[in-house]
DOTI-522601 format. One record per atom (N, C-alpha, C): x, y, z; residue in one letter. Coordinates in steps of 0.2 Angstrom, whole numbers, plus 5000, padded with zeros to 4 digits. Layout:
BEGIN
XYZa ...
END
This chain:
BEGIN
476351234997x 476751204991x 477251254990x 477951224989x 478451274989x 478551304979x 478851334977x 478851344970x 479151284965x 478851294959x 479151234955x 480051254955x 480151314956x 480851334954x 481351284958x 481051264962x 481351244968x 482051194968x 481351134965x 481751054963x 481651054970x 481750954968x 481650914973x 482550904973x 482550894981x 483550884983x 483950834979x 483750794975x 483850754971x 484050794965x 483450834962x 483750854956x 484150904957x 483950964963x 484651014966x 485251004965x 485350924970x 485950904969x 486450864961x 486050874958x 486150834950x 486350904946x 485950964949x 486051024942x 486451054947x 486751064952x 487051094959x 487851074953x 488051014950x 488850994947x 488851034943x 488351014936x 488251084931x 488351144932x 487951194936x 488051244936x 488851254941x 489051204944x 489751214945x 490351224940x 490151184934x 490451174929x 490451234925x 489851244924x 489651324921x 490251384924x 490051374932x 490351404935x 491251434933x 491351374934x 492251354935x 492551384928x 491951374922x 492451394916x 492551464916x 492151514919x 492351594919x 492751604924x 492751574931x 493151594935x 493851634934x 494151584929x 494751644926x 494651694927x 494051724925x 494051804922x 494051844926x 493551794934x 493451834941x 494251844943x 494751794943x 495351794947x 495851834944x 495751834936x 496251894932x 496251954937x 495451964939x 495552024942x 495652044952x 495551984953x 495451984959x 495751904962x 496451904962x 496951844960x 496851814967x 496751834973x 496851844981x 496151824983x 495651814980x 494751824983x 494751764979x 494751694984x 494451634985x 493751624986x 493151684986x 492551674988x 492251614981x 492251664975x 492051624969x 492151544970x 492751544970x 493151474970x 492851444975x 492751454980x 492651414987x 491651404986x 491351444981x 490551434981x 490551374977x 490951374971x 491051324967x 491251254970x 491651264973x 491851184976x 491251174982x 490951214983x 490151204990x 489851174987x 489651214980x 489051174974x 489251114973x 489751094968x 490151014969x 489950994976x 490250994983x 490150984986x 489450954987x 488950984990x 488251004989x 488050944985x 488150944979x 488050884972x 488150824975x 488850804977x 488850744979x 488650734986x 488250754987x 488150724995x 488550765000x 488850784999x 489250785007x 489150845010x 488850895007x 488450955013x 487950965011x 487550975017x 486750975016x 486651055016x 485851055013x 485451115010x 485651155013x 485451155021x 485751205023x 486151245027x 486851205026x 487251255028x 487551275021x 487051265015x 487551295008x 486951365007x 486351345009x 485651395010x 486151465016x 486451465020x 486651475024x 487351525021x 487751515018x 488351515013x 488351525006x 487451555004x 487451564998x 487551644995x 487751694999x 487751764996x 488451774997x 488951745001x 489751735000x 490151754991x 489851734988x 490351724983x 489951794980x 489351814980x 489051864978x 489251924979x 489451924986x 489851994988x 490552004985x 490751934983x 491351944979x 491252014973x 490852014969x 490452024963x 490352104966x 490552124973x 490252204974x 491052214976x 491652184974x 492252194975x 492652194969x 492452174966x 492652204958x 492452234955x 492652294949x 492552334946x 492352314938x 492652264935x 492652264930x 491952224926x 491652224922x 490852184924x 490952094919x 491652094918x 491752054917x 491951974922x 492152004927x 492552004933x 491751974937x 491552034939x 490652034942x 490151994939x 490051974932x 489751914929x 490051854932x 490751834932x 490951794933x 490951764941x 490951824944x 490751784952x 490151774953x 489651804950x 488751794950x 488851734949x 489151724943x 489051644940x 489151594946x 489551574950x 489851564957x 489451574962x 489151624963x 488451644969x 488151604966x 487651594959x 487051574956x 487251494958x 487851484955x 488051384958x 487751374964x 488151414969x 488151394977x 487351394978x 486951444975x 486151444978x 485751394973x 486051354971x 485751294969x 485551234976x 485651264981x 485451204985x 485051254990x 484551304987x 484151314989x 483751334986x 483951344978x 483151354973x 483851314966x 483351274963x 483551234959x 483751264953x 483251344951x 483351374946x 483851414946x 484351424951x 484851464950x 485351424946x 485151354945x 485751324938x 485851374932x 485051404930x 485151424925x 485451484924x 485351514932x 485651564931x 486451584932x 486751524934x 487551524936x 487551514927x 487351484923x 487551474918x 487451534913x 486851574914x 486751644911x 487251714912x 487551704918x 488151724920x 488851694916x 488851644918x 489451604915x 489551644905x 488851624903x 488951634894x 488851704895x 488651764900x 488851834899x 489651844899x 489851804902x 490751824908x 490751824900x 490951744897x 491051764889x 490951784883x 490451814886x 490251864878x 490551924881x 490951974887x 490852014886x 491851984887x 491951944888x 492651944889x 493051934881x 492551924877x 492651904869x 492651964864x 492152004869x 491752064865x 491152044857x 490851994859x 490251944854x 489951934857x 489351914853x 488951884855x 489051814854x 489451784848x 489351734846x 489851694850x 490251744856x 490451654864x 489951684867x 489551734869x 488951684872x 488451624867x 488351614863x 488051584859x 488651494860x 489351534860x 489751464859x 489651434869x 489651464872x 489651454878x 488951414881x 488551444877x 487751404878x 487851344874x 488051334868x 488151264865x 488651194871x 489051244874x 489551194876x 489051184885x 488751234887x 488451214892x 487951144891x 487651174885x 486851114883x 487451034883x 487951054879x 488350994878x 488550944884x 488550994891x 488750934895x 488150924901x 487350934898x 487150904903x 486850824901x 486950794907x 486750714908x 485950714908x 485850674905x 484950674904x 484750674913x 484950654918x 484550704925x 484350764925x 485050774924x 485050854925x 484650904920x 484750844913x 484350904907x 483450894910x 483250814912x 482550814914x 482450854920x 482950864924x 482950904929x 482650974928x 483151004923x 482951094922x 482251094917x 482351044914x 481451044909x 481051064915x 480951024921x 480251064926x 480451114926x 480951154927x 480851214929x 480151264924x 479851294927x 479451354921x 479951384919x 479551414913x 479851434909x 480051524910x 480751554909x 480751594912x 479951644911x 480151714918x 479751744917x 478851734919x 478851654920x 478051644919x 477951614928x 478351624933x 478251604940x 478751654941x 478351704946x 478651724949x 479051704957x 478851674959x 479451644963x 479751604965x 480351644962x 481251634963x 481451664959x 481951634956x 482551694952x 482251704944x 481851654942x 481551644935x 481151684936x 480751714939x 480251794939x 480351824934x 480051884937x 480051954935x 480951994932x 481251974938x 481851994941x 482252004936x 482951994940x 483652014933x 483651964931x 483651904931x 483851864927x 483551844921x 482751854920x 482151874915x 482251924910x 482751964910x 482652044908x 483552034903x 483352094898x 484052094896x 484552034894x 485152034892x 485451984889x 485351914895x 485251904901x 485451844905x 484551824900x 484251854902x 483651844899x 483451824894x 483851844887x 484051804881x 484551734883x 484751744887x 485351674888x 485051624890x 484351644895x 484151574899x 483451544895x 483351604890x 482751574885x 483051514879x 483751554877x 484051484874x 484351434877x 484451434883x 484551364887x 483651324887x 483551354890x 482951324892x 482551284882x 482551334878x 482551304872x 482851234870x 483651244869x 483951204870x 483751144875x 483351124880x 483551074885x 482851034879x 482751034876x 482250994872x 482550944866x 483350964865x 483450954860x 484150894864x 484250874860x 484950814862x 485550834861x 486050834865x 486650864864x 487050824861x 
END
């Protein structure tokens, strides 16, 4: 049996837009710095991609550590949050819980590009705000971070630290109605 984290390719493809959307709103930050590195960008339009049908699991499984390496080409960690968020979308069509992590990235890029906490807080409000009840029943299966370890919701980074406060208030939020 493969992990709950996974999702079935249905709901992949339903949180794959979301977390595109997450995505696309920090980009700015990635490109402020690195105006020339299309990776981000091109992970984002895969996940889209991806979402709607028109490329399968695995040539995006295949093409999911691209925007990643973006993220070891910038220096600034605002810049570097901002392409994780980008990596985390594209690898939605190989583990379903990297939605939450492109989104945990997305509300860092903005809390550290604000210097608050209160846009990542505004960032988590406007993320919960645009999911469609698929998507929201979608990321409900996910376990809750931390409590499976396998995939990104483990033990790992994204469990730990501020991503780790950011996906426990998502995950709280997906019980409440936007």
């Amino acid at each position: 049996m493969g992990s709950p984290q996974s999702l079935s390719e249905t709901d992949r493809r339903a949180v794959a837009l979301w977390a595109a959307d997450c995505a696309e709103r920090v980009l700015p930050l990635f490109e402020a710095e690195a105006p020339s590195d299309g990776r981000p960008a091109d992970a984002i339009d895969r996940a889209r991609a991806f979402g709607r049908g028109e490329l399968d699991a695995a040539s995006q499984i295949r093409q999911r550590f691209v925007a990643g390496r973006a993220a070891s080409a910038v220096v600034g960690p605002v810049a570097v949050a901002a392409a994780r968020s980008a990596a985390q979308a594209s690898g939605v069509a190989h583990m379903g819980a990297h939605a939450l992590g492109a989104a945990a990235y997305a509300a860092k890029a903005a809390g550290l590009a604000a210097g608050n906490d209160s846009a990542i807080d505004a960032e988590i409000r406007w993320q919960l705000s645009r999911l469609a009840e698929p998507v929201r029943a979608a990321l409900r299966r996910l376990p809750p971070i931390g409590e499976d370890s396998a995939g990104p919701l483990g033990s790992g980074l994204l469990a730990s630290g501020v991503l780790g406060s950011i996906i426990r208030k998502l995950q709280a939020g997906l019980t409440e109605r936007g």
